[in-house]
C-alpha positions as CSV (number, residue, x, y, z in Angstrom):
1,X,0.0,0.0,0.0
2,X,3.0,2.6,1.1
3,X,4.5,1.7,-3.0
4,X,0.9,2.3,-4.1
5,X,0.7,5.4,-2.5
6,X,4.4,6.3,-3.4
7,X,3.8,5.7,-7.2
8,X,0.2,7.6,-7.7
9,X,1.4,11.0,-6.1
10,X,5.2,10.9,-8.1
11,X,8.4,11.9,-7.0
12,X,7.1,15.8,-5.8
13,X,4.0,14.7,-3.7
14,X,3.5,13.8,-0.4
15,X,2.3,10.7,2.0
16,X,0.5,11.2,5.3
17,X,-1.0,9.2,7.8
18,X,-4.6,9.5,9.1
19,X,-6.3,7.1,12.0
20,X,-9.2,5.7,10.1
21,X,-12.6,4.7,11.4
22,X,-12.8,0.9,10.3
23,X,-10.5,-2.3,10.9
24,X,-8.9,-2.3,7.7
25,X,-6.3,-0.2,6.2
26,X,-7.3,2.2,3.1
27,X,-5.7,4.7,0.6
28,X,-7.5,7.7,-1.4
29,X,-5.7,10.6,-3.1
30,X,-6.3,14.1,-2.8
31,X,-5.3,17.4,-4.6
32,X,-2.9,19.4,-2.1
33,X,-0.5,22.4,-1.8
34,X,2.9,22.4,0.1
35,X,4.8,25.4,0.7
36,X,8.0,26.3,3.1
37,X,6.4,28.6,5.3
38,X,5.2,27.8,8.7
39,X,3.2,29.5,11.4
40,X,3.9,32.5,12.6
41,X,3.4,31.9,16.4
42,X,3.7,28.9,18.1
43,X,0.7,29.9,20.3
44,X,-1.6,28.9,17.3
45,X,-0.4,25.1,17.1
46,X,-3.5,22.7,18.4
47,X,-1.1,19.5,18.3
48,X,1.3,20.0,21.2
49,X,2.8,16.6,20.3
50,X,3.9,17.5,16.7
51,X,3.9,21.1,17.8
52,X,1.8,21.1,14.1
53,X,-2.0,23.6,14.0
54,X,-4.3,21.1,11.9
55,X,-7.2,22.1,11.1
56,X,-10.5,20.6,8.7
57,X,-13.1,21.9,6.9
58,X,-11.3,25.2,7.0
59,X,-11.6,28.5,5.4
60,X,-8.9,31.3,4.1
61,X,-8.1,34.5,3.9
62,X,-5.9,35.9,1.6
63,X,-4.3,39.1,1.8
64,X,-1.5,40.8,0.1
65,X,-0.3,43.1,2.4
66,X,0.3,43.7,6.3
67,X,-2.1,43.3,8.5
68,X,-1.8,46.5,10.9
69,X,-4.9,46.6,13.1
70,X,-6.7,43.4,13.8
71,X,-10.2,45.9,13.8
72,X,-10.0,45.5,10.1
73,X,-10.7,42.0,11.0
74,X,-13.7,41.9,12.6
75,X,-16.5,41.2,10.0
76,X,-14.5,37.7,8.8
77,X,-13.8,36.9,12.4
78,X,-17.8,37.5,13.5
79,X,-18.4,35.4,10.7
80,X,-15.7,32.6,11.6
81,X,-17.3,32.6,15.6
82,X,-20.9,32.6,14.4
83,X,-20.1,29.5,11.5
84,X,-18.0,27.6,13.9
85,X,-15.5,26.9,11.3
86,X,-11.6,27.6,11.5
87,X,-9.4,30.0,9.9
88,X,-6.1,30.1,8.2
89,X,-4.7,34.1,7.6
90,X,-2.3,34.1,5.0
91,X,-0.6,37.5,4.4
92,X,2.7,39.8,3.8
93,X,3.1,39.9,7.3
94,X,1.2,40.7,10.1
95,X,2.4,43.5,13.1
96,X,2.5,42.5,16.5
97,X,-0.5,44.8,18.0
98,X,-2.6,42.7,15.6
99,X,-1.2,39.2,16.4
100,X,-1.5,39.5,20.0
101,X,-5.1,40.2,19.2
102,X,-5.4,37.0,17.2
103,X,-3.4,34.9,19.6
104,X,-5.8,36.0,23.2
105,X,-8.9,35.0,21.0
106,X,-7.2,31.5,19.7
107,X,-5.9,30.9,23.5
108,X,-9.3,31.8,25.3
109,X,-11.1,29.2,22.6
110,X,-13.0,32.0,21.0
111,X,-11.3,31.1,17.2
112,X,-9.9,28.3,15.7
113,X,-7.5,30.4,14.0
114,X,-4.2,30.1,13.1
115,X,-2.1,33.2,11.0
116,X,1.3,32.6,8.6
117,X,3.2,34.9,6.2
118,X,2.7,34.3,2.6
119,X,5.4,32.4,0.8
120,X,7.9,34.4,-2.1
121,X,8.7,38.1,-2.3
122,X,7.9,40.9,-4.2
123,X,5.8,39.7,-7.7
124,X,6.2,36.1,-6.9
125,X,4.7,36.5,-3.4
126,X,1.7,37.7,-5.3
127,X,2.1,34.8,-7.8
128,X,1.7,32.5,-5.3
129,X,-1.1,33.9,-3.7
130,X,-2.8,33.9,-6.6
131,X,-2.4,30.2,-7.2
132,X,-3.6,29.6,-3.6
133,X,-7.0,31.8,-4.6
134,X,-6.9,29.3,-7.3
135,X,-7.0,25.9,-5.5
136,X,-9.4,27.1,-2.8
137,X,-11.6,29.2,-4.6
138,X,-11.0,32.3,-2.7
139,X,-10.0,35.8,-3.3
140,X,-6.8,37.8,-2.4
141,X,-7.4,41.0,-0.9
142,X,-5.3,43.6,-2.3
143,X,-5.9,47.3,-2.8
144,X,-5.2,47.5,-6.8
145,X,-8.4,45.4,-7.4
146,X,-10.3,48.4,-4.3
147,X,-11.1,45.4,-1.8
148,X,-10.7,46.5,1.4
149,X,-10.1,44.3,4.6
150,X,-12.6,46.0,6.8
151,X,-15.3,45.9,4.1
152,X,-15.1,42.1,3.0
153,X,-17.2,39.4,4.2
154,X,-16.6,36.0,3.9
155,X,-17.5,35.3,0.3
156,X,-13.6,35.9,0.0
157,X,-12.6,33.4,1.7
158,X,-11.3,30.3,0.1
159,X,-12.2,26.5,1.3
160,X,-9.8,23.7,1.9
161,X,-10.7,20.1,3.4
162,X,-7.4,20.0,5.5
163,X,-4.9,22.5,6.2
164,X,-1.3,21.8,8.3
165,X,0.9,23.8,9.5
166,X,4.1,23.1,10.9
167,X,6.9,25.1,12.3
168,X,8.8,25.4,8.9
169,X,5.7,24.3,6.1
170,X,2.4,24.5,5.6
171,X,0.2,22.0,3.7
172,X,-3.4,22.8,2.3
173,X,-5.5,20.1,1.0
174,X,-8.2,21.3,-1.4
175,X,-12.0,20.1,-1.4
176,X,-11.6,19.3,-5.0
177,X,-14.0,21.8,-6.3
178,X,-11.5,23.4,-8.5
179,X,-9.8,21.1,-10.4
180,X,-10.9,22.3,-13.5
181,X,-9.4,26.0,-12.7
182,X,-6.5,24.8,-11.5
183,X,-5.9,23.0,-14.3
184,X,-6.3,25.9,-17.0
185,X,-4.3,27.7,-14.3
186,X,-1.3,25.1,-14.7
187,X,-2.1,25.5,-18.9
188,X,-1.4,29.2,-18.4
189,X,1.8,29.0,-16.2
190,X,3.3,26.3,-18.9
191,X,2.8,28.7,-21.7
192,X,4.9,31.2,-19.5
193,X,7.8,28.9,-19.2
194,X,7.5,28.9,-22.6
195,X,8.0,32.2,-23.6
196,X,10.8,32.7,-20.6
197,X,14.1,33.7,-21.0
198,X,16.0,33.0,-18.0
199,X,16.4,29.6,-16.5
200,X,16.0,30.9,-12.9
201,X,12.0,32.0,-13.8
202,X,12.0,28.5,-15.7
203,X,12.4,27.0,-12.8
204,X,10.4,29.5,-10.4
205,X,7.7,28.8,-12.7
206,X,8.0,25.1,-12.7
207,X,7.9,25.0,-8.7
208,X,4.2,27.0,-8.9
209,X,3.2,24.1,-11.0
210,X,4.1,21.5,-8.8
211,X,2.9,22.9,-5.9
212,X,-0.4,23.4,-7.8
213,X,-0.8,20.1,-9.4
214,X,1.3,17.9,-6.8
215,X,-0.9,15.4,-4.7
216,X,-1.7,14.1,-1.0
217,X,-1.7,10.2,-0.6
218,X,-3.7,9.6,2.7
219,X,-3.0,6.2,4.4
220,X,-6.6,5.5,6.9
221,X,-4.7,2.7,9.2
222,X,-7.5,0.8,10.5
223,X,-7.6,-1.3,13.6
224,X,-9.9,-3.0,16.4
225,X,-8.7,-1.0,19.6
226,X,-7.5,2.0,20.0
227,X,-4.4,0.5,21.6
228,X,-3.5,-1.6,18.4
229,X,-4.3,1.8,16.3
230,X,-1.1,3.7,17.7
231,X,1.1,0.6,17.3
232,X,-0.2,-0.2,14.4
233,X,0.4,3.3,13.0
234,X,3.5,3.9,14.3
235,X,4.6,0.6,12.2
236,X,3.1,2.1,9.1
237,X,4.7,5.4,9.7
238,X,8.1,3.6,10.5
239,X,7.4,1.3,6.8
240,X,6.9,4.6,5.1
241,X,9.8,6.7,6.4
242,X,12.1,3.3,5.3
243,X,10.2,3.5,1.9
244,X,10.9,6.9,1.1
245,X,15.0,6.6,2.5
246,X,15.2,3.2,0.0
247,X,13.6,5.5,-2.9
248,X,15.8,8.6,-1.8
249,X,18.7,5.8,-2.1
250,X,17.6,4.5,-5.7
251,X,17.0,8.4,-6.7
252,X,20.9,9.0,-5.6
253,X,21.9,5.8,-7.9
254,X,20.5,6.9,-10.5
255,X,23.2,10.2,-10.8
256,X,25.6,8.5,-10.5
257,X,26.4,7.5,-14.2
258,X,25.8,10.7,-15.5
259,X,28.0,12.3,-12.7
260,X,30.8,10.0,-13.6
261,X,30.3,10.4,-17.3
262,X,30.8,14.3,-16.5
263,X,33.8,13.8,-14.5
264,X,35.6,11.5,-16.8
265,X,35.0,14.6,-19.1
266,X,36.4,17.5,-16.5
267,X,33.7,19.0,-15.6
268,X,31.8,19.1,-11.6
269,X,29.5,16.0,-12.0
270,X,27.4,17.1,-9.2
271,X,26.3,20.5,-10.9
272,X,25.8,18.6,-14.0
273,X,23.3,16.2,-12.5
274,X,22.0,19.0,-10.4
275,X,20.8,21.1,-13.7
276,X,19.8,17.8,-15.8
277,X,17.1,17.2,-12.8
278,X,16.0,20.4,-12.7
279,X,14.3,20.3,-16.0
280,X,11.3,18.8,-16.6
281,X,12.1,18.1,-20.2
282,X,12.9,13.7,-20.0
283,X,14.9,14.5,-23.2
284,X,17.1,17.0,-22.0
285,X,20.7,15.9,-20.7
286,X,24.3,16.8,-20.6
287,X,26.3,16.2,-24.0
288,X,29.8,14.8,-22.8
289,X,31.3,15.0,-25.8
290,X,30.3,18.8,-27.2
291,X,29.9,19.9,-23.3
292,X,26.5,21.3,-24.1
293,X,23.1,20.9,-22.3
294,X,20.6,20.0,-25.4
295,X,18.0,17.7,-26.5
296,X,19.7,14.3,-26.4
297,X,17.2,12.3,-29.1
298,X,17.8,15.0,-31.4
299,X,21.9,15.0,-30.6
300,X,21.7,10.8,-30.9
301,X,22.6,9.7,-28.2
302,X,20.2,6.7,-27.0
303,X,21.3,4.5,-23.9
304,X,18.7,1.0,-24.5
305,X,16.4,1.7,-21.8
306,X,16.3,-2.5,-21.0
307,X,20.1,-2.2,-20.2
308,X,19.7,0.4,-17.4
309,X,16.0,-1.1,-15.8
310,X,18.2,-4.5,-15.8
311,X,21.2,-3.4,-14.1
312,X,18.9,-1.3,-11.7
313,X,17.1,-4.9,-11.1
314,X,20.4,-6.6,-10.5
315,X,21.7,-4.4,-8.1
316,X,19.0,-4.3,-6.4
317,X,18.3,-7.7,-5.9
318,X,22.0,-8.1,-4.7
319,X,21.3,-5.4,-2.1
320,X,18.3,-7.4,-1.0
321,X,19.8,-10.6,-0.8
322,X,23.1,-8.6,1.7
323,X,20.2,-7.4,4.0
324,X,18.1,-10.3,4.5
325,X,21.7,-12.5,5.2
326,X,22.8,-13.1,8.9
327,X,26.5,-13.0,8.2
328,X,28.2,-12.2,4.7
329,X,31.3,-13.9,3.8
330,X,34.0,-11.4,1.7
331,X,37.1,-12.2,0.3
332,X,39.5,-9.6,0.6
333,X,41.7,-9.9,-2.4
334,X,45.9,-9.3,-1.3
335,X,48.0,-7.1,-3.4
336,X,50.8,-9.4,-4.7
337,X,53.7,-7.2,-3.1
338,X,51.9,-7.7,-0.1
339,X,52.6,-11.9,-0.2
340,X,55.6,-12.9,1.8
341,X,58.1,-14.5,0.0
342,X,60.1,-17.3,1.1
343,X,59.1,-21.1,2.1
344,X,55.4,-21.7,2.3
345,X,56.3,-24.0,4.9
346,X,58.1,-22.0,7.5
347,X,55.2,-19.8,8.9
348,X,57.4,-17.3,10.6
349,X,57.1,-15.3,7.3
350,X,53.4,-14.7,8.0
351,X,53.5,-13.7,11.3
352,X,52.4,-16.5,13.2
């Protein structure tokens, strides 16, 4: 079930663990968002355990500036108290004065609330806002488009079915209702990459799409008791963390040729295979022989793609069979200058 869950959300989605409500063990896929910005105070987290604020069924508010008086907040917050449902602030930045408000009402149970800065800088910090409106059907505030915080209500406010944050990321899981926007959204940013110049916004741009189409495998473990469910899902959390480390492993073989090929050919083969992975491109590689990065079909060069899945088998079958053995037998091989010489008979020569 963990390779199941591995292989439908790819190499740039992510696995996480749920307790589910029946005996058995499930899997279902959702739509998500993952971005390195965590909460802004601690004092928001509702999981002192994995000092993590999750929250369900959750709305958000977008805004793309600083929050400087938390009065300007009132209308969404009356709303939010008299719904019963939790809110996620995402903004430029938020001044103390107003976070202290936020943090009193989260601590006296008034709010489910919890309040992080927006990821990026500058034009890409509005980018990314954007895209956020985009997967949870929300709106950012911002004064070039004359919404103002103290007039909005909370038709703004976007919807998510899970949101997570930790210290250092934050995860939002959308309800699904947008997949067709997000999809001509993830059209329009591809045509962009297109038409751009500069690797460093090629890959800028790339990053928005996989944090807009990337995907959330959630493993339900499913037991009798409720003592069985926390072993049981600490053994599936220990499985999945030994999963990813054996694919992290695999992922690191797989460089290896083409770093090797680079430094047989004088050049750093770890910046080599660093830009080869950053493209998306399958066809694009490094050309050892003309030092250029280009399209490798059109340039000829073909590696049988049986040879490599075979070797990949072998090895790993080898490693297999070296884990799974109590004791491994090697034979050190001795240089030949390294032999004694004299009679094989008379063992003082070797030490004895």
């Amino acid at each position: 079930m963990i390779a199941e869950a591995l292989s439908k959300v790819g190499r740039k989605g992510v696995v996480t663990l749920e307790e589910g409500k029946s005996a058995e063990n499930s899997l279902y896929v959702v739509e998500e968002m993952q971005f390195d910005r965590g909460y802004i105070s601690p004092y928001f987290v509702t999981d002192s355990e994995k000092m993590a604020v999750e929250y369900e069924n959750c709305k958000l508010l977008l805004i793309d500036k600083k929050i400087t008086n938390a009065r300007d907040l009132i209308n969404i917050l009356e709303d939010a108290i008299r719904g019963s449902y939790p809110v996620v602030i995402i903004a430029e930045d938020i001044e103390q004065e107003a976070l202290a408000t936020l943090v009193v009402n989260k601590l006296r149970g008034a709010l489910k609330i919890a309040a992080l800065k927006a990821p990026g800088f500058g034009e890409r910090k509005s980018q990314y806002l954007d895209d956020i409106a985009i997967l949870t059907g929300g709106t950012v505030i911002r004064d070039e488009v004359g919404l103002a915080l103290d007039k909005v209500a909370k038709e703004v406010l976007g919807n998510a079915s899970k949101v997570v944050l930790t210290k250092d990321t934050t995860t939002i899981v959308g309800d699904g209702s947008t997949q067709d926007v997000v999809e001509k959204r993830v059209a329009q940013i591809r045509n962009l990459i297109e038409a751009a110049e500069q690797d460093y916004e090629k890959e800028k741009l790339n990053e928005r799409i996989a944090k807009l189409s990337g995907g959330v495998a959630v493993i339900q473990v499913g037991a009798q008791t409720e003592t069985e469910l926390k072993e049981k899902k600490l053994r599936v959390e220990d499985a999945l963390n030994a999963t990813k480390v054996g694919a992290d492993i695999v992922k690191r073989a797989l460089s290896y040729p083409l770093k090797l090929i680079a430094k047989n050919a004088g050049v750093n083969g770890s910046a080599v295979s660093e830009k080869v992975l950053s493209s998306d491109d399958p066809k694009f590689g490094y050309n050892a022989a003309t030092g250029k990065y280009e399209d490798l079909m059109a340039a000829g060069i073909i590696d049988p793609t049986k040879v490599v899945r075979c070797c990949l088998e072998h090895a790993a079958s080898v490693a297999k069979t070296f884990l799974m053995s109590g004791c491994v037998v090697v034979e050190i091989k001795v240089p030949e200058s390294a032999v004694p010489s004299g009679n094989p008979m008379d063992n003082s020569g070797y030490g004895y």
